[in-house]
C-alpha positions in Angstrom: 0.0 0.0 0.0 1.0 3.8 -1.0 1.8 6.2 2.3 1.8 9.4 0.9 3.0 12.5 3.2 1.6 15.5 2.3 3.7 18.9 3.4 1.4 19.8 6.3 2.2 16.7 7.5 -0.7 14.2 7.3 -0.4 10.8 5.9 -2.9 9.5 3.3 -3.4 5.2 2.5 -3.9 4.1 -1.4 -3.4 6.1 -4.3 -5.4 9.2 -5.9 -8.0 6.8 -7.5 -8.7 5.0 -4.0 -11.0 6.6 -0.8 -8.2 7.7 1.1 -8.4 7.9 4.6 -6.2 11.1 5.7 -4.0 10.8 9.1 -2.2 12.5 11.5 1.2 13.1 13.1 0.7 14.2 17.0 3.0 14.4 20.4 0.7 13.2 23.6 0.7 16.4 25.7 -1.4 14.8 28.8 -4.0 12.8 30.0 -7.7 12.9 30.1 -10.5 12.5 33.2 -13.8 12.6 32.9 -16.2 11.5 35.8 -19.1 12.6 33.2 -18.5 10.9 29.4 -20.9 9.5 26.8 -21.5 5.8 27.6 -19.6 4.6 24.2 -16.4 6.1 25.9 -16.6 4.4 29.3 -13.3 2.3 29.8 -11.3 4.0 27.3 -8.3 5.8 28.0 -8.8 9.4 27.0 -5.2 11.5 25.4 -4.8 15.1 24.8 -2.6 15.3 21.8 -1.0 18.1 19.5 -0.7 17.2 15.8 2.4 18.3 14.5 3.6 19.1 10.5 6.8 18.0 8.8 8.4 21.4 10.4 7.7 19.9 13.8 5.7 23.1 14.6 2.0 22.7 15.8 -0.4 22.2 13.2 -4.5 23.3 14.8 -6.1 22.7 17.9 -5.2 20.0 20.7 -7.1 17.1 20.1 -9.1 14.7 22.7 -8.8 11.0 21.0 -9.5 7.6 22.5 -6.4 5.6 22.9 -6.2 1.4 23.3 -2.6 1.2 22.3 -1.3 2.6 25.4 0.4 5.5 24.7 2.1 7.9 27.1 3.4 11.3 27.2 5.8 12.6 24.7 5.1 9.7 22.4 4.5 10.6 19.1 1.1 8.8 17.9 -0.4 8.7 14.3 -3.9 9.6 14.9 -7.0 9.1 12.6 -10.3 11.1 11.9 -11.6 8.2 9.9 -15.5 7.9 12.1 -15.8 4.4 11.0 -12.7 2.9 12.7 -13.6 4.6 15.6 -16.9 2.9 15.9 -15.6 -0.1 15.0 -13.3 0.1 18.1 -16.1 1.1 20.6 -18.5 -1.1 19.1 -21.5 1.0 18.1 -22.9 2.9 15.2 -24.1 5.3 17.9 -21.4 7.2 19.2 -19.5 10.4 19.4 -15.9 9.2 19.1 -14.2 10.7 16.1 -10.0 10.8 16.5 -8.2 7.5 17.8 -5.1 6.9 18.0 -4.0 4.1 15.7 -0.3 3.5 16.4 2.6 5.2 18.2 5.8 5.9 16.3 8.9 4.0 17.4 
């Protein structure tokens, strides 16, 4: 499979005439705790992360994303916006989870 970085540093899977699904680069900059959440995110761990472009400046917002790899701060994840995995990995059509993170960088 095609990884193709694009300059403000997201990652897209496939090729230009495939659905790509568009990632992102981030450092962990915290931890999460909620004692009030939305019952799909009950049990997951909850990360505040800072995408990053290829300059290694911040690129938008923090981010809240739902984490199952583990990861801690100062790693640098690869997050994804893709709604679909995410409900796949809470288990429920019906929920309000968009970014998870689906690897950390080595």
């Amino acid at each position: 499979m095609k990884v193709n970085r694009y300059p403000s540093g997201h990652l897209a899977l496939g090729t230009q005439h495939s659905a790509q699904r568009i990632m992102q680069l981030a450092k962990v900059i915290g931890r999460a705790t909620s004692t009030i959440k939305h019952p799909t995110m009950h049990g997951w761990r909850l990360l505040l992360t800072q995408p990053f472009g290829v300059s290694g400046q911040p690129d938008g917002a923090p981010q809240l994303v739902l984490d199952k790899h583990g990861a801690g701060r100062g790693d640098t994840v690869i997050l994804s916006s893709d709604g679909k995995s995410a409900r796949d990995m809470v288990g429920t059509e019906k929920t309000c989870v968009r970014w998870t993170v689906m690897g950390i960088v080595d």
